[in-house]
C-alpha positions in Angstrom: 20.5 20.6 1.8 18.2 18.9 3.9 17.9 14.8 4.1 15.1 13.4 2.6 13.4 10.5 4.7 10.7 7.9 4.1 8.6 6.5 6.9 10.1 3.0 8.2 7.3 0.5 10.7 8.6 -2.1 12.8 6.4 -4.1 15.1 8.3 -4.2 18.1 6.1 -5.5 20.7 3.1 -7.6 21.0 0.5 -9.7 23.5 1.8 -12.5 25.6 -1.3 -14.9 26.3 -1.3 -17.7 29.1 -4.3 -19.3 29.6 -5.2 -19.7 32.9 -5.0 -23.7 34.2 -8.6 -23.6 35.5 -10.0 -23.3 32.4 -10.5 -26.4 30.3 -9.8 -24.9 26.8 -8.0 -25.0 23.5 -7.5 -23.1 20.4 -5.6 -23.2 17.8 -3.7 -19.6 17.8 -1.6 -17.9 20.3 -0.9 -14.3 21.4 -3.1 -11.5 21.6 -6.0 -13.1 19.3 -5.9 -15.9 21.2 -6.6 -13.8 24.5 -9.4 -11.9 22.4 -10.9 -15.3 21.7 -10.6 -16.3 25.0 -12.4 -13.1 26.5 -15.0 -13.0 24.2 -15.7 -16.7 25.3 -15.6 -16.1 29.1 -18.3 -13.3 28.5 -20.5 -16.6 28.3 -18.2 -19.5 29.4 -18.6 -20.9 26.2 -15.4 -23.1 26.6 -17.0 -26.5 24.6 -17.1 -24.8 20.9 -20.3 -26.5 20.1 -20.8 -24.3 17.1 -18.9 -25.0 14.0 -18.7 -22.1 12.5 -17.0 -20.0 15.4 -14.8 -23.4 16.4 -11.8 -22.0 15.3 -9.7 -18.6 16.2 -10.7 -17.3 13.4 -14.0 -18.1 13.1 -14.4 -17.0 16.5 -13.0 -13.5 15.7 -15.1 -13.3 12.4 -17.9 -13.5 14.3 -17.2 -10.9 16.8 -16.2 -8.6 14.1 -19.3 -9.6 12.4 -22.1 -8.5 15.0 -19.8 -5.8 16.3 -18.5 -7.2 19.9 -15.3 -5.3 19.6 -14.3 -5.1 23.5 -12.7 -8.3 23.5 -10.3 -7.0 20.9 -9.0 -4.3 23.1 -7.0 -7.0 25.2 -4.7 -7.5 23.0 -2.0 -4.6 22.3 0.7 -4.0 19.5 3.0 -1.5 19.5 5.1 0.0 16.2 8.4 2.4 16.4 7.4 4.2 13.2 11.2 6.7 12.1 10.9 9.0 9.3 7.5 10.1 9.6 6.5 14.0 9.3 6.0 16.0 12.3 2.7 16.6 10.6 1.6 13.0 10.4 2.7 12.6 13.8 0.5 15.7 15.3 -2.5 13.6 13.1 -2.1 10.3 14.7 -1.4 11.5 18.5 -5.3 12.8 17.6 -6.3 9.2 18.1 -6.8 9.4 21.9 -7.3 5.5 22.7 -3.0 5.1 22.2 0.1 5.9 23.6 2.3 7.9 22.5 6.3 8.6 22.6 7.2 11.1 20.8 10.9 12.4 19.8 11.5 16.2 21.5 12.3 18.6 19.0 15.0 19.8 21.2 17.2 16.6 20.0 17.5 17.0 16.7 21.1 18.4 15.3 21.5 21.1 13.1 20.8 19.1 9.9 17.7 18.4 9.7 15.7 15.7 8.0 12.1 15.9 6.6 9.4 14.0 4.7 8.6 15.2 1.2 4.7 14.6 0.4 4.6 12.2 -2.6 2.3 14.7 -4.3 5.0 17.4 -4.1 8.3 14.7 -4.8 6.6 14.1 -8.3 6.8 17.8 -9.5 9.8 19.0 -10.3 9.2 22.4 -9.7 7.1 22.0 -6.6 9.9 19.7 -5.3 12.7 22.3 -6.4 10.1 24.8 -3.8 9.8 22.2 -1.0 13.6 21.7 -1.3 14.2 25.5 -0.9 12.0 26.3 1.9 13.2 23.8 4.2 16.5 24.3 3.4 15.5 28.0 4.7 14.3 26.5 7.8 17.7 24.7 8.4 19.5 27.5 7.8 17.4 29.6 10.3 17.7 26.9 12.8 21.5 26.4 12.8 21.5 30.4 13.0 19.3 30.4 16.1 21.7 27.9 17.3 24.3 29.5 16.7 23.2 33.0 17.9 21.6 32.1 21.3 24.8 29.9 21.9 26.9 33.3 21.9 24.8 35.1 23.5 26.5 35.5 27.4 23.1 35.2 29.2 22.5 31.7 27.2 25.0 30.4 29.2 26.2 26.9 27.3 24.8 25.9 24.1 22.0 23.1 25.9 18.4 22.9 26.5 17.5 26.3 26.1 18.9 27.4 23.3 17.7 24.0 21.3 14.2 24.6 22.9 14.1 28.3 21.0 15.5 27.3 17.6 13.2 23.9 17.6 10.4 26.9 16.5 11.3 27.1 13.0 11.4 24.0 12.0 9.1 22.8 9.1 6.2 20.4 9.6 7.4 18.3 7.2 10.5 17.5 9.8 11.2 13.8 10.7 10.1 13.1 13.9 9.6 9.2 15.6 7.2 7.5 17.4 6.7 4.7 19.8 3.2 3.6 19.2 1.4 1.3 21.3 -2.7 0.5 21.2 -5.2 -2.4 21.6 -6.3 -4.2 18.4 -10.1 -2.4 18.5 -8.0 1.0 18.2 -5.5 -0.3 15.6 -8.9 -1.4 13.4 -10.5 2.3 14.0 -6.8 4.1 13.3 -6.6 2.1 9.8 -10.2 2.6 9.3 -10.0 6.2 9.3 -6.1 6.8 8.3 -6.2 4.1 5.1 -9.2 5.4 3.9 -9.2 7.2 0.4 -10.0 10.7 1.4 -6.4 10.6 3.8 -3.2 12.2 3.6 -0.7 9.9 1.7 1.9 9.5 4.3 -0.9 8.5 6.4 -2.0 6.2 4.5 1.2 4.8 3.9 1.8 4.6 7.9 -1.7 2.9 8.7 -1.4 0.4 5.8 2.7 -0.5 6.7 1.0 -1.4 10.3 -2.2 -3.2 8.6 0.0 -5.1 6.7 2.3 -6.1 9.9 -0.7 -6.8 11.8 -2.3 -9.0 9.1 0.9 -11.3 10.0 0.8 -11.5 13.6 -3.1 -11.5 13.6 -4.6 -12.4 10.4 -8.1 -13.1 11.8 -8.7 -9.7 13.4 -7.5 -7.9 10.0 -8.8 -9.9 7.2 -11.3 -8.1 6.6 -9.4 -5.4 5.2 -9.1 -5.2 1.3 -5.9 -3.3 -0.2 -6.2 -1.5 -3.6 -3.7 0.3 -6.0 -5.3 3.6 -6.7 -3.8 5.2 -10.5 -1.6 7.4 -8.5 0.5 4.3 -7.2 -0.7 4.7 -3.7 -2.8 2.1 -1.9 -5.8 2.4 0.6 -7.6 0.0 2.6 -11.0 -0.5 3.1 -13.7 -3.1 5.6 -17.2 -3.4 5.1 -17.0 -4.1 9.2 -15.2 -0.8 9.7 -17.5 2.3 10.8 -17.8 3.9 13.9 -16.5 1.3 16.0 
């Protein structure tokens, strides 16, 4: 039978700001939302912070946020290893063009194979008792491909080829990881789109596991997202600043 996986998000790299010694200026953060404040500000050389309301990092960011002068945002970078997503969630979010992208090769995973049951389908019996069955029909195809082109004398050594053919059965719903790595304007449009209501579950469960990890590392670029509990137990998130930007 086939092991059942959840997704798993770990932030496993972020911005590194220095701020260059010719430039008399402070703030009070660090990292990438520091370097966001910092190029927003040289668009104007507005080092003295002679308005009170943008004289913090926060209040800074709020503001760009706030009349929509996103391109300072995309200095900064975070990048996520996300395990035990669905191949299918993966093929959705390697849509989003503006991030890059390593993907694990089909051609490396073993004979048993691992998947992601949808929530929806986990909380039926009946429909899980059918999800279990039909990837446990893919598995056992896949192992017989294996098996099969790895005796056949032309195959030569069971290796590359013979994992590349039998990768062709496997289910959508097979685990698959990601390295993930984008600028904090793309991380806001990801979570925009992928938290929203009217988005796949496991997708929504990815973009608001990196919201929340974000959130940590740089509150005042993310606080303007709101989490809600919807009666299925599932969560979205929403921004009033979040459109087409």
């Amino acid at each position: 039978m086939p092991q059942i996986v959840t997704p798993t998000i770990e932030l496993i790299a972020w911005t590194e700001f220095r701020p260059p010694s010719s430039v008399d200026w402070q703030t009070d953060a660090e990292g990438g939302t520091a370097l966001a404040e910092f190029a927003g500000r040289s668009c104007y050389r507005a080092w003295r912070k002679e308005v009170p309301a943008t004289a913090t990092n926060a209040g800074y960011l709020r503001h760009l946020l706030q009349v929509g002068h996103l391109a300072a945002l995309e200095h900064a970078s975070a990048t996520f290893y996300l395990t035990g997503i669905s191949r299918a969630a993966a093929a959705e979010l390697t849509r989003h063009r503006h991030f890059s992208f390593s993907e694990l090769s089909p051609r490396f995973v073993g004979e048993s194979v691992e998947v992601v049951e949808p929530p929806e389908v986990a909380a039926d019996p009946a429909l899980h008792q059918a999800f279990v069955a039909g990837v446990a029909a893919a598995e056992q195809a896949h192992r017989q491909l294996l098996a099969g082109l790895a005796a056949q004398p032309e195959s030569g050594p069971p290796g590359k080829p013979a994992r590349q053919a039998a990768r062709t059965v496997l289910p959508a719903a097979a685990a698959s990881t990601l390295v993930m790595t984008g600028n904090l304007r793309a991380w806001r449009h990801l979570i925009g789109m992928r938290a929203a209501e009217h988005a796949d579950r496991e997708l929504r469960m990815v973009a608001i596991g990196c919201l929340r990890e974000l959130r940590r590392l740089a509150p005042a670029a993310f606080a303007d997202f709101v989490v809600t509990e919807l009666p299925d137990g599932s969560e979205l998130a929403s921004s009033p600043l979040v459109g087409d930007q």
